[in-house]
Biopython code that builds the backbone (N, CA, C, O; Angstrom):
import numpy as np
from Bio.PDB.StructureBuilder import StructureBuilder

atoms = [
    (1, "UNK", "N", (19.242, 0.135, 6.880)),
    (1, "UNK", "CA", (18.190, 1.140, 6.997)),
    (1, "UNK", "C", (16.869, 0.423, 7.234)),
    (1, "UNK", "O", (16.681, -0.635, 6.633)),
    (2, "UNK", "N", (16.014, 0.858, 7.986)),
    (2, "UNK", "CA", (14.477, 0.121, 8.162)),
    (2, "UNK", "C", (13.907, 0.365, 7.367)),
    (2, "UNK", "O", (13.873, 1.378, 6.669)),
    (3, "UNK", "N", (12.922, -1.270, 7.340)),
    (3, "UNK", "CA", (12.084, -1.285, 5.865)),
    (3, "UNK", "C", (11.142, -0.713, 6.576)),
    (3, "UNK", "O", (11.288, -0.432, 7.766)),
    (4, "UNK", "N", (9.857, -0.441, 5.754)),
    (4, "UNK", "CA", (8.426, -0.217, 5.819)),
    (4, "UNK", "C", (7.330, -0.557, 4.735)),
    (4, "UNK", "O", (7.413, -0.478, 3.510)),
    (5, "UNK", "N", (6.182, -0.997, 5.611)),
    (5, "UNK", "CA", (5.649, -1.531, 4.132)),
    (5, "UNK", "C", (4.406, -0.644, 3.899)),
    (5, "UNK", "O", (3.688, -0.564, 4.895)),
    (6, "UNK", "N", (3.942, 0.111, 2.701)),
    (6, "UNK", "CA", (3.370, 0.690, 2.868)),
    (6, "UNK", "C", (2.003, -0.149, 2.423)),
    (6, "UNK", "O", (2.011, -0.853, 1.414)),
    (7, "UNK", "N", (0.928, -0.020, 3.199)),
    (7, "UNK", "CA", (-0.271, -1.282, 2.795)),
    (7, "UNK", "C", (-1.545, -0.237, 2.014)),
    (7, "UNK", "O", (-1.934, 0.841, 2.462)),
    (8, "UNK", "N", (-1.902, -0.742, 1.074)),
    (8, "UNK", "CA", (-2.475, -0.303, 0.198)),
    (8, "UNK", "C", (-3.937, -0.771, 0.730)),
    (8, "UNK", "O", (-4.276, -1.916, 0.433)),
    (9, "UNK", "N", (-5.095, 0.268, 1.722)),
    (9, "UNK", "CA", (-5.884, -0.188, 1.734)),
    (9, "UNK", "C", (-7.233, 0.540, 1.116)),
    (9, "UNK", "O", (-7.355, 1.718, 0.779)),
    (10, "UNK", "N", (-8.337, -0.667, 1.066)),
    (10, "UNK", "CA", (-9.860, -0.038, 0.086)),
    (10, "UNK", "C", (-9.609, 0.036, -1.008)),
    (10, "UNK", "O", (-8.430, 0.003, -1.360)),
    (11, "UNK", "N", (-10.739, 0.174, -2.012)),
    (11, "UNK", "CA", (-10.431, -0.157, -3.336)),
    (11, "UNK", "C", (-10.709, 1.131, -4.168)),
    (11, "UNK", "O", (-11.815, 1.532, -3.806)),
    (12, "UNK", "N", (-10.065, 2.169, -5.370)),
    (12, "UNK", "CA", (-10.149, 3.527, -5.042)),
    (12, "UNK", "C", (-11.830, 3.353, -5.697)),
    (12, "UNK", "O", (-12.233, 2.228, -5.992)),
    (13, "UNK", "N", (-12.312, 4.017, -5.793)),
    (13, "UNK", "CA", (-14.151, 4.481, -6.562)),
    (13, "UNK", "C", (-13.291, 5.719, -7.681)),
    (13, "UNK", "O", (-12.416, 6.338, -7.077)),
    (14, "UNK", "N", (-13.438, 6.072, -9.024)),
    (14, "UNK", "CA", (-13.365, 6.911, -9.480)),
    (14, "UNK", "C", (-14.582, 6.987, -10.246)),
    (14, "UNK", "O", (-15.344, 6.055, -10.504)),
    (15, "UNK", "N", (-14.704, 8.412, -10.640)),
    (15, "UNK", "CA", (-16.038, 9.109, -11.735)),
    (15, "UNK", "C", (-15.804, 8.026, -12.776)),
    (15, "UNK", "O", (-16.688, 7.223, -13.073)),
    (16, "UNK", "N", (-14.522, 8.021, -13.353)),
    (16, "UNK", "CA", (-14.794, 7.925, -14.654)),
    (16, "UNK", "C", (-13.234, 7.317, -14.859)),
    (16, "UNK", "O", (-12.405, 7.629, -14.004)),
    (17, "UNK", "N", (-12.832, 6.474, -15.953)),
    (17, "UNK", "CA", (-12.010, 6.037, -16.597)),
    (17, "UNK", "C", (-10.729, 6.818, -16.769)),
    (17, "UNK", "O", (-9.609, 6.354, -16.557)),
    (18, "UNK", "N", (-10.953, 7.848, -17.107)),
    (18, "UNK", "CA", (-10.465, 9.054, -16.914)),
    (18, "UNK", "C", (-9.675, 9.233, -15.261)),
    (18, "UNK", "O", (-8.514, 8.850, -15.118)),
    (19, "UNK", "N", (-10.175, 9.627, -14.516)),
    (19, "UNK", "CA", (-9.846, 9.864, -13.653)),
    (19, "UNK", "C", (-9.246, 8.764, -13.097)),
    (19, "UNK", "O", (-8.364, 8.975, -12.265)),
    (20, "UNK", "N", (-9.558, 7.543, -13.402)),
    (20, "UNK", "CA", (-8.636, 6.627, -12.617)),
    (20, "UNK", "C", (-7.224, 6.406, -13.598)),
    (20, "UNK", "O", (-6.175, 6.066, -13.050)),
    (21, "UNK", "N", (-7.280, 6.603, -14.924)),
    (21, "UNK", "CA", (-5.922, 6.749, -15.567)),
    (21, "UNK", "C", (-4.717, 7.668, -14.947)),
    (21, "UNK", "O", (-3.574, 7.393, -14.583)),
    (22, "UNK", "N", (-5.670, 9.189, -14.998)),
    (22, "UNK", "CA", (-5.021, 10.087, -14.337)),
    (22, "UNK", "C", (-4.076, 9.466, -12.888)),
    (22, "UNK", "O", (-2.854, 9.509, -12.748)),
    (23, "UNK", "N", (-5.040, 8.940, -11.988)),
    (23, "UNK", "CA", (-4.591, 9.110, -10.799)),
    (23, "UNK", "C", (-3.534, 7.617, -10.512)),
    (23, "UNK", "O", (-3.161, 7.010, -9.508)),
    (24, "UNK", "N", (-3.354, 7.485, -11.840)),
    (24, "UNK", "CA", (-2.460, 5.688, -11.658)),
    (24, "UNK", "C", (-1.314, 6.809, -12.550)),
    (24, "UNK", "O", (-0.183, 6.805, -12.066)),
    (25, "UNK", "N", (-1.467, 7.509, -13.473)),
    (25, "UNK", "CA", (-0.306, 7.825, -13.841)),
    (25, "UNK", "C", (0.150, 9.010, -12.545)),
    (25, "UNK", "O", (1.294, 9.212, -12.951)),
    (26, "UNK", "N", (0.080, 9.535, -11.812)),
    (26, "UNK", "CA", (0.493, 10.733, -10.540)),
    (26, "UNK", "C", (0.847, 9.612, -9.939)),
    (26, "UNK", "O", (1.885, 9.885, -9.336)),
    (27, "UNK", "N", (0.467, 8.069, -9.690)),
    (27, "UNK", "CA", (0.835, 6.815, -8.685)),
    (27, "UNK", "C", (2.231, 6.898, -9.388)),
    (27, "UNK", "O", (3.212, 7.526, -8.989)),
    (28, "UNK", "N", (2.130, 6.227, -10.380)),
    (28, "UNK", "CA", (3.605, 5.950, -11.164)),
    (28, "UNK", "C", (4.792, 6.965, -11.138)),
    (28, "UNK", "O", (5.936, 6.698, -10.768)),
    (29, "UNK", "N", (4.402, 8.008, -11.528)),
    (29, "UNK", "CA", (5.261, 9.105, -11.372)),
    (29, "UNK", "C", (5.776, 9.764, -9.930)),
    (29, "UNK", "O", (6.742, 10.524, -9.860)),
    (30, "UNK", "N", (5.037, 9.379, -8.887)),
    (30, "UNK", "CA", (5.191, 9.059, -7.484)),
    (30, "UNK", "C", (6.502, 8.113, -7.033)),
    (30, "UNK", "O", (7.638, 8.495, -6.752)),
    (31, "UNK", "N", (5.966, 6.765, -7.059)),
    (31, "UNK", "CA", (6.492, 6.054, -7.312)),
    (31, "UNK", "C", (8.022, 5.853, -7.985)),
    (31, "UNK", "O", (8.849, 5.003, -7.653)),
    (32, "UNK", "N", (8.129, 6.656, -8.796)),
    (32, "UNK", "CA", (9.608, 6.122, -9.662)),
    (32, "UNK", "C", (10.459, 7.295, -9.114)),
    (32, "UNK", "O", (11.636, 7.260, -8.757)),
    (33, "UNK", "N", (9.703, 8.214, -9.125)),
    (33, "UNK", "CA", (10.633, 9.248, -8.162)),
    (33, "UNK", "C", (11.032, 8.794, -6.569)),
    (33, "UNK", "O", (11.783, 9.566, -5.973)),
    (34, "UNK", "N", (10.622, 7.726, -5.940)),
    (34, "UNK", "CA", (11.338, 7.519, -4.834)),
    (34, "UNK", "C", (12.386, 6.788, -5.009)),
    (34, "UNK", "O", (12.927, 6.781, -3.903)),
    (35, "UNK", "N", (13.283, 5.890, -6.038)),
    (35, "UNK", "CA", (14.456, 5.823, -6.443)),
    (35, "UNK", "C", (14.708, 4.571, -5.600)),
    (35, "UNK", "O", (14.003, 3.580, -5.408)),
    (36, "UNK", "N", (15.922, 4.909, -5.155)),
    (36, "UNK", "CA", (16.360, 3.583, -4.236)),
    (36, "UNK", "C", (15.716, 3.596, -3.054)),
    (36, "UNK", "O", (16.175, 2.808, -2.227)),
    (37, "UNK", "N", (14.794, 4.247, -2.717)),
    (37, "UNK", "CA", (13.962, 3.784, -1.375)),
    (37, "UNK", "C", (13.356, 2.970, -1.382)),
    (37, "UNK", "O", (13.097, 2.290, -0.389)),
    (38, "UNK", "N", (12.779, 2.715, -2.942)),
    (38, "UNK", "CA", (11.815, 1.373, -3.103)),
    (38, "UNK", "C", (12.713, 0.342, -3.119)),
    (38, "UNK", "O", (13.762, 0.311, -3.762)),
    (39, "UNK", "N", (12.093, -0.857, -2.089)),
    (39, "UNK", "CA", (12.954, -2.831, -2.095)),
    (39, "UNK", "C", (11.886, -2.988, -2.671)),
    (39, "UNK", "O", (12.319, -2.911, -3.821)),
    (40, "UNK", "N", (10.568, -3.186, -2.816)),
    (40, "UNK", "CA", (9.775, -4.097, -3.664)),
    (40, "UNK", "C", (8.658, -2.507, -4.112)),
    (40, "UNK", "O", (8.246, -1.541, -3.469)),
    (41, "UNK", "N", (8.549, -2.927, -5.378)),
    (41, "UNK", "CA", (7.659, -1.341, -6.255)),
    (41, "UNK", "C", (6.154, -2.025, -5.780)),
    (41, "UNK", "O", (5.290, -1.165, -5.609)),
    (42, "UNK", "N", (5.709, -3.437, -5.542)),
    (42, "UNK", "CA", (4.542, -3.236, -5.402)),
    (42, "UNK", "C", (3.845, -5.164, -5.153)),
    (42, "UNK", "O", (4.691, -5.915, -5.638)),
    (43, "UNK", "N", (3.357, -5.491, -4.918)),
    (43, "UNK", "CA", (2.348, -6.304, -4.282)),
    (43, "UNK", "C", (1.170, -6.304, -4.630)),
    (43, "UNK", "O", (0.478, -6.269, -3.612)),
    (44, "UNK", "N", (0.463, -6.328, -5.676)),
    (44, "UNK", "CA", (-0.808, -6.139, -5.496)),
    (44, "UNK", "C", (-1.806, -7.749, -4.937)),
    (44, "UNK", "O", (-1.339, -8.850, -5.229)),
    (45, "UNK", "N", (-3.327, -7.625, -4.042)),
    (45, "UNK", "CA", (-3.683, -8.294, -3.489)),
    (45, "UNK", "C", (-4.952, -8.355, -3.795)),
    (45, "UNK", "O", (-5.757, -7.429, -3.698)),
    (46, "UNK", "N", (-5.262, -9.965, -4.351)),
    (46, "UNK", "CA", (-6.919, -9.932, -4.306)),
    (46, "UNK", "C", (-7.654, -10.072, -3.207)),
    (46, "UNK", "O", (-7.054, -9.974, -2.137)),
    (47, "UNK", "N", (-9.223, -10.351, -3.188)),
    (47, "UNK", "CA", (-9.921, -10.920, -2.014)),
    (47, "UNK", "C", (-9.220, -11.639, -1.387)),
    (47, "UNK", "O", (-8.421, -12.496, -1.767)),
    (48, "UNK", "N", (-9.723, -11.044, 0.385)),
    (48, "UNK", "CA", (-8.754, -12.061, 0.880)),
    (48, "UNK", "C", (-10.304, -13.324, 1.260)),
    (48, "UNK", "O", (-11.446, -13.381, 0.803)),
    (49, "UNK", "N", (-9.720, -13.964, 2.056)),
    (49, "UNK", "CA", (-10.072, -15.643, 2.379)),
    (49, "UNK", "C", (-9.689, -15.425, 4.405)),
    (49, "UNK", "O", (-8.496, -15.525, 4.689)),
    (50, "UNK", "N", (-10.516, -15.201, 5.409)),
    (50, "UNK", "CA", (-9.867, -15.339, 6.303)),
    (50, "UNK", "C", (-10.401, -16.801, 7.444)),
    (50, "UNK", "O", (-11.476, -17.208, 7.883)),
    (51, "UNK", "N", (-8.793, -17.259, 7.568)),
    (51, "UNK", "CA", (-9.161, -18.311, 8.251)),
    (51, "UNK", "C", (-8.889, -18.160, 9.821)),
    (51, "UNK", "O", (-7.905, -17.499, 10.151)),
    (52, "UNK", "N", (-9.725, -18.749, 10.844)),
    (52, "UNK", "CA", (-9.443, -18.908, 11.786)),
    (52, "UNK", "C", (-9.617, -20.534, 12.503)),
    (52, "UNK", "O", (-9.882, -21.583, 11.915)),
    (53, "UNK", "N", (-9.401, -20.337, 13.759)),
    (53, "UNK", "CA", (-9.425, -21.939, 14.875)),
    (53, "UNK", "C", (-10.949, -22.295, 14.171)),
    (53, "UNK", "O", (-11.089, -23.441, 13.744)),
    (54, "UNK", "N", (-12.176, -21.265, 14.034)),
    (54, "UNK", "CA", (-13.621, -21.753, 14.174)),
    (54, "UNK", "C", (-13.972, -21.636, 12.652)),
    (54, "UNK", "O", (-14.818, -22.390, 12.171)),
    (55, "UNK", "N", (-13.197, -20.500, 11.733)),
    (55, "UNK", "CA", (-14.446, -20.814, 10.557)),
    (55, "UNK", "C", (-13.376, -19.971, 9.515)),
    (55, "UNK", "O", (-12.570, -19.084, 9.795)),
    (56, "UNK", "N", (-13.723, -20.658, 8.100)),
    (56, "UNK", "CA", (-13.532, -19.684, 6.861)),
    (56, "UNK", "C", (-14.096, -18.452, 6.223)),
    (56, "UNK", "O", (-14.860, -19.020, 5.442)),
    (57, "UNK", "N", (-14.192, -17.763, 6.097)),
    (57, "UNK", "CA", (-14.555, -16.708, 5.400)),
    (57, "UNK", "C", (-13.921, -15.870, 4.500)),
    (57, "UNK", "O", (-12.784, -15.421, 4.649)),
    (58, "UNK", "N", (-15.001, -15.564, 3.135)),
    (58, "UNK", "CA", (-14.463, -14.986, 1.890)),
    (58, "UNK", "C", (-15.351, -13.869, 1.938)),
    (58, "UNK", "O", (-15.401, -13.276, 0.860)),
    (59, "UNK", "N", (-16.124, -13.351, 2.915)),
    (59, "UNK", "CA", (-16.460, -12.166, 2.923)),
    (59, "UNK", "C", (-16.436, -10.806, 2.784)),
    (59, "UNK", "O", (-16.307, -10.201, 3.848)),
    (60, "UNK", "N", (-16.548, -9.941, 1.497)),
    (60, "UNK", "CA", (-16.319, -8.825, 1.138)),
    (60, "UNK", "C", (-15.401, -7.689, 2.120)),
    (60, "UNK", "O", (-14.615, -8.541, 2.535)),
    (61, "UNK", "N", (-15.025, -6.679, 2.649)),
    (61, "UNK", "CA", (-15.121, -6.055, 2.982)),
    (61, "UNK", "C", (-13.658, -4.688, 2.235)),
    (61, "UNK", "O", (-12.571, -4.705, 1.659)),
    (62, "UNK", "N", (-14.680, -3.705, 2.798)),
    (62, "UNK", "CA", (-14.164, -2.558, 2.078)),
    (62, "UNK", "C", (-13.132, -1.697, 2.651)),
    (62, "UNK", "O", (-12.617, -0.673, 2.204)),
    (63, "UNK", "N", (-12.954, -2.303, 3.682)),
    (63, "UNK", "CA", (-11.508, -2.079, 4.236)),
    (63, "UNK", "C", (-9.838, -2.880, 3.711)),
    (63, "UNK", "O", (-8.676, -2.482, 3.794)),
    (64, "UNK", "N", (-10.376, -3.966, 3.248)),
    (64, "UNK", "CA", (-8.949, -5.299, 2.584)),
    (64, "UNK", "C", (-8.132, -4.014, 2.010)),
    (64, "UNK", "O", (-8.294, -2.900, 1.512)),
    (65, "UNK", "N", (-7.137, -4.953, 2.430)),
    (65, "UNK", "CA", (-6.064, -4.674, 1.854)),
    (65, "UNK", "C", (-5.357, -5.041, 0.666)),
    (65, "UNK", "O", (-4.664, -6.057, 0.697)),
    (66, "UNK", "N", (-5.442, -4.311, -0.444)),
    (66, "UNK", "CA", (-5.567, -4.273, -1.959)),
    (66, "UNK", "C", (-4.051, -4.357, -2.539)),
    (66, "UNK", "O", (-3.910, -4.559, -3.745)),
    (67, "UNK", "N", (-3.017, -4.218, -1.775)),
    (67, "UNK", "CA", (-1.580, -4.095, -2.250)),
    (67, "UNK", "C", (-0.544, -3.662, -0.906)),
    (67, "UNK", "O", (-0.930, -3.262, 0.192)),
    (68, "UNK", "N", (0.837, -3.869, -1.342)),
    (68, "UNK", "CA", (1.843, -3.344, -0.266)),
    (68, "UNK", "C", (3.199, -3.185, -1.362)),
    (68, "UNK", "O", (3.583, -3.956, -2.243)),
    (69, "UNK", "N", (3.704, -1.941, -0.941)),
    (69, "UNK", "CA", (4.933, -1.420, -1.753)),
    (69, "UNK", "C", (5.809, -1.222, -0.202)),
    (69, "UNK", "O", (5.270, -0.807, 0.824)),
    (70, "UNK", "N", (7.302, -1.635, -0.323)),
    (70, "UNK", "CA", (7.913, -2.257, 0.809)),
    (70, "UNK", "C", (8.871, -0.475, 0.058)),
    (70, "UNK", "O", (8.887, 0.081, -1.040)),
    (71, "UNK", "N", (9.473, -0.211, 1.349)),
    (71, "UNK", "CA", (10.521, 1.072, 0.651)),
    (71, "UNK", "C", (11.201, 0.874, 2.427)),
    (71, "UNK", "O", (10.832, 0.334, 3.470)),
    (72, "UNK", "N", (12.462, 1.734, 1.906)),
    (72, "UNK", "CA", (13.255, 1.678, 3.096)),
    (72, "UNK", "C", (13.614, 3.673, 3.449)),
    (72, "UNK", "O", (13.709, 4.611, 2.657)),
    (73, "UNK", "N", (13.720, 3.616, 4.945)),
    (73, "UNK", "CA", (13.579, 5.513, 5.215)),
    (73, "UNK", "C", (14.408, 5.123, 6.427)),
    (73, "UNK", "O", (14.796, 4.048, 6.885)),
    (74, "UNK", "N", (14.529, 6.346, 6.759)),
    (74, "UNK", "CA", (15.032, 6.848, 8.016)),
    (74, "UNK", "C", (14.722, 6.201, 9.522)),
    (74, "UNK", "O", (15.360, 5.589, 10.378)),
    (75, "UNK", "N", (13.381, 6.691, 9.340)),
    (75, "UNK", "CA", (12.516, 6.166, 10.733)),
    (75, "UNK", "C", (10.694, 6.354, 10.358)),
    (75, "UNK", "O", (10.478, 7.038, 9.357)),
    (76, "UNK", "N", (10.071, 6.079, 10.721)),
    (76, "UNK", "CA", (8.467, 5.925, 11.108)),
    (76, "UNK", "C", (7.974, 7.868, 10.404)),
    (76, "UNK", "O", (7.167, 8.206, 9.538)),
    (77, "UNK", "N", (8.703, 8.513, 11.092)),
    (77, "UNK", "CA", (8.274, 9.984, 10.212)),
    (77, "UNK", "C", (8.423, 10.771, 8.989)),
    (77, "UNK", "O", (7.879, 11.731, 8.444)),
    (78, "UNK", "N", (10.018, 9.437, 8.657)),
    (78, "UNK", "CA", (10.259, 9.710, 7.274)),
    (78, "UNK", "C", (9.384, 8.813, 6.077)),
    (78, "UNK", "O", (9.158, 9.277, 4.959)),
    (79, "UNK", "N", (8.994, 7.613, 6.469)),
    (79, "UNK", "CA", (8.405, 6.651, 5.675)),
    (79, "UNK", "C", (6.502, 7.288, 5.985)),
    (79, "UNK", "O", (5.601, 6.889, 5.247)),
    (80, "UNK", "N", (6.246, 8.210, 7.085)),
    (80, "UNK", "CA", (4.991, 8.884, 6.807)),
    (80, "UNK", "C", (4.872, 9.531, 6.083)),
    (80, "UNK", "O", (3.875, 9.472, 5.363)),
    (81, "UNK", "N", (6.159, 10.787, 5.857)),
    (81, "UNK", "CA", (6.296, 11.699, 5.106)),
    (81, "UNK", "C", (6.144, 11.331, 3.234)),
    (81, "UNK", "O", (5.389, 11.859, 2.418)),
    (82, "UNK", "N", (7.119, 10.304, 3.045)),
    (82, "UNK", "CA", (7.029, 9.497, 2.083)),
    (82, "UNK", "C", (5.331, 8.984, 1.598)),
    (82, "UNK", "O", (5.076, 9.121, 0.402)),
    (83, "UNK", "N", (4.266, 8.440, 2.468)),
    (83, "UNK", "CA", (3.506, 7.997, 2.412)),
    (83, "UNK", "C", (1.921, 9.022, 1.921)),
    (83, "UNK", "O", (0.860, 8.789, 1.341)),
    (84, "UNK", "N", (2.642, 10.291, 2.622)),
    (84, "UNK", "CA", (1.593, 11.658, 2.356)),
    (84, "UNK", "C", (1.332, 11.628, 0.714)),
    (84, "UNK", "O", (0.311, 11.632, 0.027)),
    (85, "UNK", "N", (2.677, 11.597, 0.437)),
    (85, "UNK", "CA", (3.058, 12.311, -1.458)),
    (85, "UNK", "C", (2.456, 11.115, -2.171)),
    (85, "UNK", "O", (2.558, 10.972, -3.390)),
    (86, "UNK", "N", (1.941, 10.415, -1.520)),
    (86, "UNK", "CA", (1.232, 9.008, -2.298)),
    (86, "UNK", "C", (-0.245, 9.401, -3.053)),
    (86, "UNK", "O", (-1.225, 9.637, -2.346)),
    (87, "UNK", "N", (-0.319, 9.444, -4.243)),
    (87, "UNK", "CA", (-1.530, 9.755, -5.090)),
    (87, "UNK", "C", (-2.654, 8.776, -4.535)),
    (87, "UNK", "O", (-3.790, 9.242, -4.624)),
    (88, "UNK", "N", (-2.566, 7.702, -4.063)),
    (88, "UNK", "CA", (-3.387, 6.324, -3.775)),
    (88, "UNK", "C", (-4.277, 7.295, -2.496)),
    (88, "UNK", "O", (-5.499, 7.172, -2.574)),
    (89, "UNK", "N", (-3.710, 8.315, -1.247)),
    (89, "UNK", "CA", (-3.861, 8.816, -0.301)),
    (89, "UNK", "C", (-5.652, 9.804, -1.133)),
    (89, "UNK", "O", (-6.741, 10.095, -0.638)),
    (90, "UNK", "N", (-5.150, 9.951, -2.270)),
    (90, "UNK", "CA", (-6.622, 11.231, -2.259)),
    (90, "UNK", "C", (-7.806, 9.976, -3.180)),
    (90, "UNK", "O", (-8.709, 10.257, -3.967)),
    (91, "UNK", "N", (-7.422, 8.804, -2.772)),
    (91, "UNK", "CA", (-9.074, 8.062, -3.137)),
    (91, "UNK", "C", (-9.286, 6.677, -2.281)),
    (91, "UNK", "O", (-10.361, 6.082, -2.216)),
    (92, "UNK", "N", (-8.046, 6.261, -1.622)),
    (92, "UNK", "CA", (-8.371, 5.163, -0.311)),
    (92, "UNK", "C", (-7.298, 5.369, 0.619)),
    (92, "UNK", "O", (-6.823, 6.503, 0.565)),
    (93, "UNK", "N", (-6.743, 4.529, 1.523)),
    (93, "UNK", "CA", (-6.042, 4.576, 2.675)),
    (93, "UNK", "C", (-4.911, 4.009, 2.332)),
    (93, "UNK", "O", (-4.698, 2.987, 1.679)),
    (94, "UNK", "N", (-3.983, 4.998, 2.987)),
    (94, "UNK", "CA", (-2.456, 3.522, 3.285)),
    (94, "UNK", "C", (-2.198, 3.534, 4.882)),
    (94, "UNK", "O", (-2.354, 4.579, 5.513)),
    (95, "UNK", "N", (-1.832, 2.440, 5.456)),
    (95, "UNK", "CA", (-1.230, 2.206, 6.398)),
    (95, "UNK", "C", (-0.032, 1.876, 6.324)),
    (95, "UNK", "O", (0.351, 1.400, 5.255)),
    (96, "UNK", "N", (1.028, 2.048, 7.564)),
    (96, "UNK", "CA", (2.561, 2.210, 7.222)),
    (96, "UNK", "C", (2.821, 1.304, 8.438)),
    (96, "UNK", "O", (1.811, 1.040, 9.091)),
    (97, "UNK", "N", (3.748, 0.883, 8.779)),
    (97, "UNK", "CA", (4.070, -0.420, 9.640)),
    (97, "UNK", "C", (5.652, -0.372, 9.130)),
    (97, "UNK", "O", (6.056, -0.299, 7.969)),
    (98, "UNK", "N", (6.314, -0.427, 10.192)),
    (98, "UNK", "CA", (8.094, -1.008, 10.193)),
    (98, "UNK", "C", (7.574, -2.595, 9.958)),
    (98, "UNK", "O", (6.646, -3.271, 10.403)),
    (99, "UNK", "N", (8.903, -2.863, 8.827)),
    (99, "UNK", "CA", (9.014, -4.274, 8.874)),
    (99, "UNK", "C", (10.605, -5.218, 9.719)),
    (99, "UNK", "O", (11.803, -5.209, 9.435)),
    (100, "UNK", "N", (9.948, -5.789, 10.601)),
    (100, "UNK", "CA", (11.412, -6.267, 11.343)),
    (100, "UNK", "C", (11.594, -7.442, 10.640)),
    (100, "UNK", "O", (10.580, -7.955, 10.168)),
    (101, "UNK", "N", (12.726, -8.017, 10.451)),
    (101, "UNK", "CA", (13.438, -9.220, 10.915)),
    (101, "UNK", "C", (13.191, -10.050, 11.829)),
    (101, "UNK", "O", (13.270, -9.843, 13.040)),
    (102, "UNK", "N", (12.848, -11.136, 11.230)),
    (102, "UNK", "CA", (12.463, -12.736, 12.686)),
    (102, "UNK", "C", (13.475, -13.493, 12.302)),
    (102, "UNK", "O", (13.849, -14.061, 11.276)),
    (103, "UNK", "N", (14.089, -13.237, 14.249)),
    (103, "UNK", "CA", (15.377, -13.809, 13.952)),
    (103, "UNK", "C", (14.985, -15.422, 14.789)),
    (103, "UNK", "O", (14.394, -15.593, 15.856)),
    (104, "UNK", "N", (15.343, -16.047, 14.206)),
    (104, "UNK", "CA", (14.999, -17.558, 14.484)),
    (104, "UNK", "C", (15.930, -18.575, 13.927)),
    (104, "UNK", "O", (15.716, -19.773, 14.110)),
]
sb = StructureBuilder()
sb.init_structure("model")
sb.init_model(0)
sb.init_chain("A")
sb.init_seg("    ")
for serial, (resi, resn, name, xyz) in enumerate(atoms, 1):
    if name == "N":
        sb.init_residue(resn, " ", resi, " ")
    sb.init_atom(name, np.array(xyz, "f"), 0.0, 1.0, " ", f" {name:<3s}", serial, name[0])
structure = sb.get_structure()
């Protein structure tokens, strides 16, 4: 079955302590209800560091990508569908991406 990874991006902002408890326990309970779809429950990611040919940089930005939870679906509309019911969706972004095999 094809993997997908779902990428956990931005970092959420909540009011209050409160509300970010809340919205990690609707994550969890999310989460455990997808069963055997989940291969890896989660990834989480600090600052990144980006290197290139010309230069380093540890520069903020509020787009990074904060985590990736890997789950396996059908196809690209089932692992969206999957991705909607995500509590993380009503305070930052996920992006969804098939993960292939490098065959080498």
């Amino acid at each position: 079955m094809p993997q997908f990874g779902l990428l956990y991006v931005g970092e959420p902002q909540f009011s209050s302590p409160e509300e970010g408890q809340a919205n990690y326990q609707q994550y969890m309970a999310w989460l455990n209800g997808l069963g055997d779809a989940v291969v890896n429950r989660g990834i989480p990611m600090g600052p990144p560091t980006r290197v290139t040919a010309e230069s380093v940089s540890s520069e903020e930005r509020a787009d990074r990508l904060t985590g990736l939870t890997i789950i396996e679906a059908d196809d690209m509309d089932a692992a969206i569908a999957i991705a909607k019911r995500c509590p993380y969706i009503d305070v930052a972004a996920l992006d969804v991406v098939e993960i292939f095999e490098m065959n080498m």
